[in-house]
N, C-alpha and C positions, 0 to 999 in steps of 0.2 A: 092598645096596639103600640108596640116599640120599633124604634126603630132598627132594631137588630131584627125582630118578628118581620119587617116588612120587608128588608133585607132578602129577609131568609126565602119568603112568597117569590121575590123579582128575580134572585138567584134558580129557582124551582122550575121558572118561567123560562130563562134562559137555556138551564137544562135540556127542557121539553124540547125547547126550539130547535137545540142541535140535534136532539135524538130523532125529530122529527124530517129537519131536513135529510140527515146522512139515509133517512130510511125512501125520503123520494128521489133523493139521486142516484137509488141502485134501486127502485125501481124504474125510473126515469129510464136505464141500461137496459133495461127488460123488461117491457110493458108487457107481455104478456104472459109476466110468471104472477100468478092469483096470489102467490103465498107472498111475495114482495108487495103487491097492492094490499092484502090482506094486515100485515106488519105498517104499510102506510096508515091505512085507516087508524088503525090503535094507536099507533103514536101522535098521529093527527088529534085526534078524540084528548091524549094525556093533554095534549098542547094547548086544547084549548080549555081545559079543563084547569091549567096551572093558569091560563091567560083569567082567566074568572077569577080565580081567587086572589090573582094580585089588584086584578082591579076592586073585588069588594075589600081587599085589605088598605089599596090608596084612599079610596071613598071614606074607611072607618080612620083612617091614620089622618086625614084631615076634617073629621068630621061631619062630613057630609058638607063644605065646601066644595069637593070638586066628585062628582058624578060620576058613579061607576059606569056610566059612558062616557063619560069625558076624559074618565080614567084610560080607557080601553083605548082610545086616539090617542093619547099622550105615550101612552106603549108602543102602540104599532107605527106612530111617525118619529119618536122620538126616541125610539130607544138607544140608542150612543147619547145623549145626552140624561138619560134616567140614569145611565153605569155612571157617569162622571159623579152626578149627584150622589146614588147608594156609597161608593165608595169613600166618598169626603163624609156622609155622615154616620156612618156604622161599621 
């Protein structure tokens, strides 16, 4: 694992994130259209789909040092601080 490769997983992550939120904020406007819940779900599902893979890619990028749970808290509490990092090293 490189760290342009791990880059590329956290970037992916990020992605998800926004496609994910813009999709619950316009159903958040209209909870009762099934096809916005419906687009929620699935991007939710990509979201955490990309959130797994950065973490088993953190886990293999340090060797299994730090725990693809440990990985998965380091994401979700820290993420402005993971960007500062990806950015200075790749």
């Amino acid at each position: 694992m490189t760290t342009t490769e791990l880059k590329k997983f956290y970037n992916a992550y990020i992605e998800a994130s926004k496609v994910c939120d813009a999709a619950d904020e316009a159903w958040d406007a209209d909870l009762e259209n099934e096809e916005l819940e419906a687009e929620f779900d699935r991007t939710y599902a990509l979201q955490n789909k990309a959130l797994e893979q950065l973490t088993k890619a953190i886990s293999e990028f340090t060797k299994g040092q730090i725990t693809e749970k440990t990985a998965r808290v380091m994401v979700m509490k820290f993420e402005g601080n993971l960007q500062n990092l990806f950015d200075r090293i790749a």
